[in-house]
C-alpha angles and dihedrals in degrees: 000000000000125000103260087052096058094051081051090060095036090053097050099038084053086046096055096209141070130269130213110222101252085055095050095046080050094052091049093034099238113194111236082246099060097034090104085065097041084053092053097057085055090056091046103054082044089056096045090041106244088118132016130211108241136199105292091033100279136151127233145175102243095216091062082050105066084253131120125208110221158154107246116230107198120201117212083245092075100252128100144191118218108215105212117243087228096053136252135089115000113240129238117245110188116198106254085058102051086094091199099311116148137221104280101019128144101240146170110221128189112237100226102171151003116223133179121326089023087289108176119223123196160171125230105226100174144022111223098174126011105224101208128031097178127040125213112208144116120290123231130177125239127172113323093326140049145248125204118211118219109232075210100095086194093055092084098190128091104219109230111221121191133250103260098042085045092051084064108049118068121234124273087019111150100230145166115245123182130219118261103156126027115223117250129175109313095003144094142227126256138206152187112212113235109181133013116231104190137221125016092209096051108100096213084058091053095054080041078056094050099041089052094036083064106039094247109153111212086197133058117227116257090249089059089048098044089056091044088059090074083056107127115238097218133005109277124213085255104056083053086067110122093003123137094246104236092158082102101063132069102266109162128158134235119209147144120293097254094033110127090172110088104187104159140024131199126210119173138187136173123240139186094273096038128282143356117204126181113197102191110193122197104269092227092158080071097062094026105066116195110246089029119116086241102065093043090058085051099043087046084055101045101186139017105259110222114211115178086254107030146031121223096199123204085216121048106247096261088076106022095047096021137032091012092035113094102221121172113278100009122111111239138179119241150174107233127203106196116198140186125201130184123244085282095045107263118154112240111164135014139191144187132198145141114267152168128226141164115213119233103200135012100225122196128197101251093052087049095062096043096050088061098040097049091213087130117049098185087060104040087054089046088059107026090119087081107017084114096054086054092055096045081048094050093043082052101048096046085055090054100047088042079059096042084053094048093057086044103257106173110238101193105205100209118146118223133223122247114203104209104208123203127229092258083055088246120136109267102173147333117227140168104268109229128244116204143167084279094061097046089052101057088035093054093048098036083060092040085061109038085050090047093053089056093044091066095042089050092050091046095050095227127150107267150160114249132191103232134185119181140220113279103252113250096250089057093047087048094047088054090042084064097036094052088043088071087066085051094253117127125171130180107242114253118143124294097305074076101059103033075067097060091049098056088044095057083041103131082003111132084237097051103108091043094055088057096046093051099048092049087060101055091055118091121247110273110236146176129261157144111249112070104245097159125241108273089192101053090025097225127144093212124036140146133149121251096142101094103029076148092071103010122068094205091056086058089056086048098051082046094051095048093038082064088042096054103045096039101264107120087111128183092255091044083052096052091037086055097054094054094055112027098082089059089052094058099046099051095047093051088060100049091054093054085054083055103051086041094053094042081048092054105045090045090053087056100042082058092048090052091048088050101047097084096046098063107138097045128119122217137170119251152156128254099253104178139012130217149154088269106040148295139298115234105200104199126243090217103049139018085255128129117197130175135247102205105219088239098073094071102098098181110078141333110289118209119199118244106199103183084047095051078230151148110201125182104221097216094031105037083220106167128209109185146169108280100013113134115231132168113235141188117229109233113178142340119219109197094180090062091026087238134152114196117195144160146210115281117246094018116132112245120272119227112269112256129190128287107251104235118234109258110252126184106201 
């Protein structure tokens, strides 16, 4: 948004009525020559929301007319909420009002009532941006002509394909089909295929499904690459130039075993006051110009995607695993924070600068333990250069953590699943993935210097993107309170101090890992943005995040930012030009990291459903892991893997669902199925299309098969 077009939208909000467009051009005295652009603004902000084209030909601003401006979140159930663009309560979409309107879409919806609680109930009265323009689904032929199926439950709409592009395509394909026709009321999209998958049942298709599903390109367009061809190869003498000199200190990185992106580095010494610590960060900004191919493909991708078996980076390799990347012996550009901290840990000076440094060790978690444990000798010679330094890291992170616990930063212990693929790309296991010292050290200094990076901005007053988390709501907090009653646990609400409470009480407790859950549930999505909120979890005033710019776009516009900040050039026309774009930075990059989470979510979803599928038949202990209305989640002892007992194959009795309980109850019985209880259950069937795992309770005789419940299509 220019500026001619906010003073557009401050005017009107403050004028609390519509325009018609010869009032408007009045009001900002357009010449008769430039009223064709000024025509377009106002197009513009129509097309993007901010204002919406009424009867008589008159603009408005849609919040003073009882309209929200929104992306539209379907459910495979055939309902949908809008969550306004400008915050607050999502909106209600039923059915019979979606108008056509798809999962994903930019719409403008009619607020028609208000129901318990305050919920919001709407119509969508307009589409601004289509979200998809091709589908990805299984085909299937009809009469004389074909449907394809999204594997997206949330897309609601078959996609009706004519005869002669149907007669070509075999049935049960999983195809790509793009939009020809938009569905309205009454009517249904139509479509044209474009490429042919393959096999649903191929497990190399289904991760091809997800990549497209979500938008994830797995190639980068010819314009990126031909500008990634004048990529150096190695630092010259010249790109040092002005560059604090760290190729003298002990900078090494720790990382996972199969990383090949190196984004940060850690050195460490002792003085007299406490501790000095550089974190040098990959100067990608260096190598990734604004206005070039390169970073709009970046920006547009907002985030490398990380599958079990692949890497979908935000940056092509040359970059991400070469010239960015700081691997051992190799001289690299950075950006260095440089922090002191006193004998307990408290920061007390901080610095930024450009640098250069040249690794001396690619350190990986594992060998960092062992070196200060001591449990393996050949390792801990291997590394005895900087033994020292590890132990002087490990003495310093435990300081600071001692300090983030102090101020009440949420730590959620909740173990993750590692998927160990095979060579044949097949599913070999799924194991805990360890957390050790290692971990907790690069964790503890990549947050000291993120936070102080936003420190400085906030103190300076400067337009920036911060990394922000809010406050739970007060439902969600009440709603905990009565879960976590039922173990007998009760707190008074009062920030996160309270809560991190909760969580070391419940510490070697069964329900340990449910509480967290739970709680983590109740807590809101962290974003970006670009208004300082502060961050509830790690309770912290000032956070952002600069640490991955390899991998994070944010962190890009942060390094940026800083890079201005540091050399003088945070003028009085870059501040007013970053104000202006920096919400829709953050915006846009928040999304694409919730497409991100959903689509690691999803293909790890699959790759259990493929390790489970030859294993139907077996039984295996568990803990109730969710409750619902039909049914309950098992999530397995052996193995990081939820399944689900359908209420209807309890054959015992009728079960009614007890949502403050978190809990199934029989009503002659009194049978209870509740959060946390261990049960033993049979695995029935895996679904890899839906990603689904069915299971029931071991030793229970057999329900009587029902009817499976079709997917709810609107045609």
């Amino acid at each position: 948004m220019d500026e001619t077009q906010s003073k557009i939208i401050s005017f009107m909000t403050e004028a609390g009525k519509p325009f018609s467009f010869k009032e408007l051009a009045r009001t900002f005295q357009v010449r008769r020559e430039d009223k064709g652009g000024f025509k377009g603004l106002l197009n513009e902000l129509v097309k993007d929301g901010s204002l919406i084209k009424i009867r008589g030909g008159r603009y408005g601003i849609p919040s003073k007319m009882n309209l929200v401006a929104g992306e539209l979140t379907a459910h495979p159930d055939g309902y949908g909420f809008v969550r306004p663009e400008e915050g607050g309560e999502d909106v209600f979409v039923n059915p019979r009002n979606l108008n056509g309107a798809m999962h994903g879409d930019a719409v403008i919806v009619r607020v028609e009532s208000v129901k318990a609680k305050g919920r919001r109930e709407g119509r969508i009265i307009r589409v601004l941006r289509r979200a998809h323009k091709t589908v990805v689904g299984k085909f299937e032929t009809g009469r004389g002509y074909g449907v394809v199926i999204p594997s997206d439950e949330r897309i609601l709409y078959q996609i009706i394909i004519p005869p002669g592009d149907a007669r070509r395509v075999k049935d049960g394909t999983i195809v790509e089909a793009e939009i020809t026709r938009w569905p309205a009321k009454h009517v249904a999209p139509a479509g044209k295929i474009i490429e042919t998958i393959g096999d649903p049942e191929d497990p190399d298709v289904e991760a091809e499904v997800i990549l497209k599903k979500f938008g994830l390109p797995a190639k980068f367009p010819p314009a990126v690459m031909h500008e990634v061809k004048s990529t150096p190869l190695a630092v010259s003498e010249k790109d040092t130039h002005g560059r604090v000199d760290l190729r003298g200190k002990k900078v090494f990185t720790i990382d996972g075993e199969t990383a090949k992106d190196f984004d940060d580095a850690v050195s460490i010494e002792k003085t007299a006051s406490g501790f000095r610590l550089w974190v040098s960060i990959a100067d990608v900004s260096h190598y990734v110009k604004e206005g070039t191919a390169l970073d709009a493909e970046a920006y547009a991708r907002g985030t490398s995607v990380y599958f079990p078996d692949r890497c979908i980076p935000m940056l092509p390799e040359a970059l991400s695993n070469g010239i960015c990347s700081l691997n051992p012996d190799e001289d690299r550009l950075t950006m260095t924070a440089e922090l002191d901290f006193d004998h307990d840990g408290r920061a007390k000076r901080k610095k930024f600068y450009k640098s250069v440094i040249r690794s001396v060790e690619r350190m990986t978690y594992t060998n960092v333990k062992k070196t200060l444990t001591g449990e393996d000798a050949a390792v801990s010679g291997r590394y005895s250069h900087i033994e020292a330094d590890l132990r002087l890291m490990e003495e310093l992170a435990g300081k600071l953590r001692d300090l983030r616990n102090l101020d009440g930063s949420i730590d959620f212990d909740l173990p993750e699943p590692q998927i160990i693929i095979d060579i044949e790309g097949k599913v070999e296991d799924i194991v805990r993935s360890e957390r050790n010292v290692a971990h907790r050290i690069i964790e503890e200094f990549m947050l000291a210097a993120n936070r102080a990076v936003a420190g400085e901005f906030a103190s300076s007053g400067l337009p920036f993107l911060y990394r922000i988390h809010g406050e739970p709501d007060a439902d969600s907090i009440e709603e905990f309170r009565e879960f976590i009653a039922g173990f007998g646990l009760h707190f008074k609400p009062g920030g996160p101090k309270s809560l991190q409470k909760v969580l070391k009480s419940v510490e070697g407790r069964p329900e340990e890992k449910l509480v967290n859950q739970v709680l983590l549930r109740s807590m809101k999505q962290a974003v970006y943005s670009d208004e300082n909120a502060g961050h509830f979890g790690l309770a912290f005033a000032d956070y952002t995040h600069f640490t991955s710019p390899i991998r994070r776009y944010p962190d890009l516009v942060v390094h940026r930012l800083l890079s201005l900040l540091v050399r003088g050039g945070y003028t009085a026309l870059v501040k007013e030009g970053m104000a202006a774009r920096l919400p829709e930075i953050a915006s846009h990059t928040s999304g694409r990291e919730r497409k991100a989470m959903e689509a690691e979510r999803e293909i790890a979803d699959l790759k259990k459903a493929q390790f489970m599928r030859d294993k139907v038949g077996s039984e295996f202990d568990g803990f109730i892991s969710g409750v619902t209305s039909f049914g309950f989640f098992v999530e397995l002892k052996d193995y990081f893997i939820e399944g689900l007992v359908h209420v209807s194959s309890l054959s015992d009795d009728y079960y009614v669902f007890d949502e403050k309980k978190h809990s199934l109850i029989g009503e002659s019985k009194k049978r209870v199925f509740r959060l946390a209880d261990r049960v033993r259950v049979r695995l029935k069937n895996v679904d890899l299309e839906r990603r689904r795992i069915d299971m029931s309770l071991a030793g229970e005789p057999k329900a009587a098969a029902t009817p499976r419940r079709k997917r709810r299509r609107r045609a």
